[in-house]
C-alpha positions as CSV (number, residue, x, y, z in Angstrom):
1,X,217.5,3.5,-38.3
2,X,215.7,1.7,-35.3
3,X,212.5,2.7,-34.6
4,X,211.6,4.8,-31.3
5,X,208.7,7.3,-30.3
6,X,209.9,11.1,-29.8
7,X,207.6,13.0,-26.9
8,X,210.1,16.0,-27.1
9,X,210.2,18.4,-24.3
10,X,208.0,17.1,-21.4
11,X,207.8,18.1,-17.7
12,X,206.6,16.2,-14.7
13,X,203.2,17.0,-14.8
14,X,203.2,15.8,-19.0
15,X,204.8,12.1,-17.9
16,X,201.9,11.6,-15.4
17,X,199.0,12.5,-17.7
18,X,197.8,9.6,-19.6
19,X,198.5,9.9,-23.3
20,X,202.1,9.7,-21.9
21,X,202.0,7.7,-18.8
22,X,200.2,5.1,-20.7
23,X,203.0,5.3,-24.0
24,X,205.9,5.4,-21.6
25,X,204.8,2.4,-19.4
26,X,203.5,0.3,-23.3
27,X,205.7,1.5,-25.8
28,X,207.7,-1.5,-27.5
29,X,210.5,0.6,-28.7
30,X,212.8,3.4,-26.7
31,X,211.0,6.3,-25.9
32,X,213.1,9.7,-26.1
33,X,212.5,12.9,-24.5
34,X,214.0,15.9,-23.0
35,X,212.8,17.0,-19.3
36,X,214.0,18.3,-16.5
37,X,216.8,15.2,-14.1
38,X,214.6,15.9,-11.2
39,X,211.8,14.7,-13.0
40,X,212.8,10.9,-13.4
41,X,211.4,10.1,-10.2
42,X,207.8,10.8,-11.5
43,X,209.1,8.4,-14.4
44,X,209.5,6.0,-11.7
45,X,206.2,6.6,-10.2
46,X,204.7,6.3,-13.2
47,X,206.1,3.0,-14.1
48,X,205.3,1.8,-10.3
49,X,205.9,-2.2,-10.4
50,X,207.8,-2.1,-13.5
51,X,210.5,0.4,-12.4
52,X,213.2,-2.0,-11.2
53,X,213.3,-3.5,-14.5
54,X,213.3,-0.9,-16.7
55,X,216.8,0.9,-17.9
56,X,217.4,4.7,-18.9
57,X,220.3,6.5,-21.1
58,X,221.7,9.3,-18.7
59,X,223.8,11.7,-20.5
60,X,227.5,11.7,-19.3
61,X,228.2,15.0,-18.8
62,X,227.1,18.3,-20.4
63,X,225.2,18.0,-23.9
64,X,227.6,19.2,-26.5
65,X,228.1,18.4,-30.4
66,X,228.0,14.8,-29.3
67,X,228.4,13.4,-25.8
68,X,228.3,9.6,-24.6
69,X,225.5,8.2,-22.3
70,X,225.3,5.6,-19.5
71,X,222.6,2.8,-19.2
72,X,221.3,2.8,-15.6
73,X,218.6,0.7,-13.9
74,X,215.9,3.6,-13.7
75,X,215.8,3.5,-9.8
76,X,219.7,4.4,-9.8
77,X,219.3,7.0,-12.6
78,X,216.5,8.9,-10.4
79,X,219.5,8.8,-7.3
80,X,222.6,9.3,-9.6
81,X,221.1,12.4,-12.1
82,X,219.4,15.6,-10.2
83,X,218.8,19.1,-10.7
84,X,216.4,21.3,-12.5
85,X,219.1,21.5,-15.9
86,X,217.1,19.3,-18.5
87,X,218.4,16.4,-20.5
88,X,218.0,14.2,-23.0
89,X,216.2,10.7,-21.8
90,X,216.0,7.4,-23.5
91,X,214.0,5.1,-21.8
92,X,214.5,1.5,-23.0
93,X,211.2,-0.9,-23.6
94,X,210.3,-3.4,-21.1
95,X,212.4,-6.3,-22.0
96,X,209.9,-9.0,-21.3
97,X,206.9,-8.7,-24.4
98,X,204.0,-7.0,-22.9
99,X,200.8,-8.1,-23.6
100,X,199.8,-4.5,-24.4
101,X,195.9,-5.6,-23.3
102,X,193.7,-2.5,-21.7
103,X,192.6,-4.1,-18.6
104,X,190.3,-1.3,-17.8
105,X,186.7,-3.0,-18.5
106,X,187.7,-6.0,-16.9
107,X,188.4,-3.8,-13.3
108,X,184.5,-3.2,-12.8
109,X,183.8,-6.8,-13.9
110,X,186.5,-8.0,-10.9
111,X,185.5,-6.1,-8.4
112,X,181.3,-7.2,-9.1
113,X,182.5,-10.7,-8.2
114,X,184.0,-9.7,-5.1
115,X,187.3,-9.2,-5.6
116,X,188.6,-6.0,-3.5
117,X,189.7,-3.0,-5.4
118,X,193.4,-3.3,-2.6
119,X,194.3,-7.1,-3.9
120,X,193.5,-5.5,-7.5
121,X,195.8,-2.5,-7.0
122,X,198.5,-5.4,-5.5
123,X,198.1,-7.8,-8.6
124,X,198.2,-5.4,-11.2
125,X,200.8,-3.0,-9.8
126,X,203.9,-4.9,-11.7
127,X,202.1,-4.4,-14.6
128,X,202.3,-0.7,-13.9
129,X,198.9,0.2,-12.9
130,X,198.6,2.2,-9.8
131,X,196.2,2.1,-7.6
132,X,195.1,5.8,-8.6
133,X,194.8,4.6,-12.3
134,X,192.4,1.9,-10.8
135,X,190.5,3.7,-8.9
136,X,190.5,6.4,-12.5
137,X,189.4,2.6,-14.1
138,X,186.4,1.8,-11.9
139,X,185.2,5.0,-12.3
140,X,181.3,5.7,-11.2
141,X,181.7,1.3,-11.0
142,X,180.7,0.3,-6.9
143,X,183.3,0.4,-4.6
144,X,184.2,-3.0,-2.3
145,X,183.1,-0.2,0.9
146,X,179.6,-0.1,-0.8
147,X,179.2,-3.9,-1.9
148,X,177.8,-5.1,1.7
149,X,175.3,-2.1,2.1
150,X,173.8,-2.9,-1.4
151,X,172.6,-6.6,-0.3
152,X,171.1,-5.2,3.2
C-alpha cells in the first residue's frame, strides 16, 4: 500500500486555510480528498507558481462500485471538470523534491535589507507562496512603503 494523506471532505474555503494550503502545496506523497469540481480552481490558486506542473486524478464518469480516472495537468482539470457534484481528487506530489524549508522568518530578514516585499512575492511565487501568504509572513514586520520614512 503506497503511502498518501486523506483530508476527506473539503470545500473551497478548507483548501485555502493553511493547515491544508500549506499540506497540499508540501506534501511528498498524493493527497486525496473529496470536494466539490468547481473547487479545483481554488486548488490552483492555492498552488500559484506550482500549478502548471502539478497533475490531478479526475474521475471518468459517475462514482460507482469502481470507476477509472484520468491524469490531467491541474490547469486542464480545473477547465475539463465543473459543477457543484463532488468528486473524489488525487493530487499527485510535486515531481521535483521540495526542499520542504518554512521561509517565513527569513521574509522579515529580506525585506530589512531592502529587498521589496513585490520582487519577494515574484521569487517565491513558483515555490507557491502568494503574495497574500507573504504579506500573512511579514506580519507586524515594516513594509518597503515605510522603510524611507523611518531614516528621515
Amino acid at each position: 500500500v503506497a503511502p498518501a494523506v486523506h483530508l476527506g471532505r473539503t470545500d473551497r474555503r478548507a483548501l485555502a486555510a493553511p493547515p491544508h494550503a500549506e499540506l497540499l502545496r508540501t506534501a511528498s506523497v498524493p493527497v486525496v480528498f473529496r470536494a466539490p469540481a468547481a473547487d479545483l480552481g481554488v486548488l490552483a490558486e492555492v498552488l500559484a507558481g506550482s500549478a502548471d506542473d502539478r497533475r490531478i486524478a479526475v474521475p471518468d464518469g459517475d462514482a460507482d462500485l469502481g470507476h477509472g480516472v484520468s491524469w490531467l495537468p491541474l490547469p486542464e482539470a480545473v477547465t475539463a471538470v465543473g459543477g457543484e457534484e463532488e468528486r473524489v481528487f488525487v493530487l499527485a506530489p510535486p515531481e521535483r523534491g521540495a526542499w520542504n524549508v518554512d521561509l517565513r522568518p527569513l521574509l522579515p530578514l529580506l525585506v530589512e535589507q531592502g529587498v521589496t516585499a513585490r520582487t519577494l512575492s515574484t521569487v517565491l511565487r513558483p515555490f507557491g507562496i502568494s503574495r497574500r501568504d507573504l504579506y500573512d509572513a511579514l506580519g507586524d514586520a515594516r513594509g518597503p512603503q515605510n522603510k524611507g520614512r523611518e531614516k528621515e
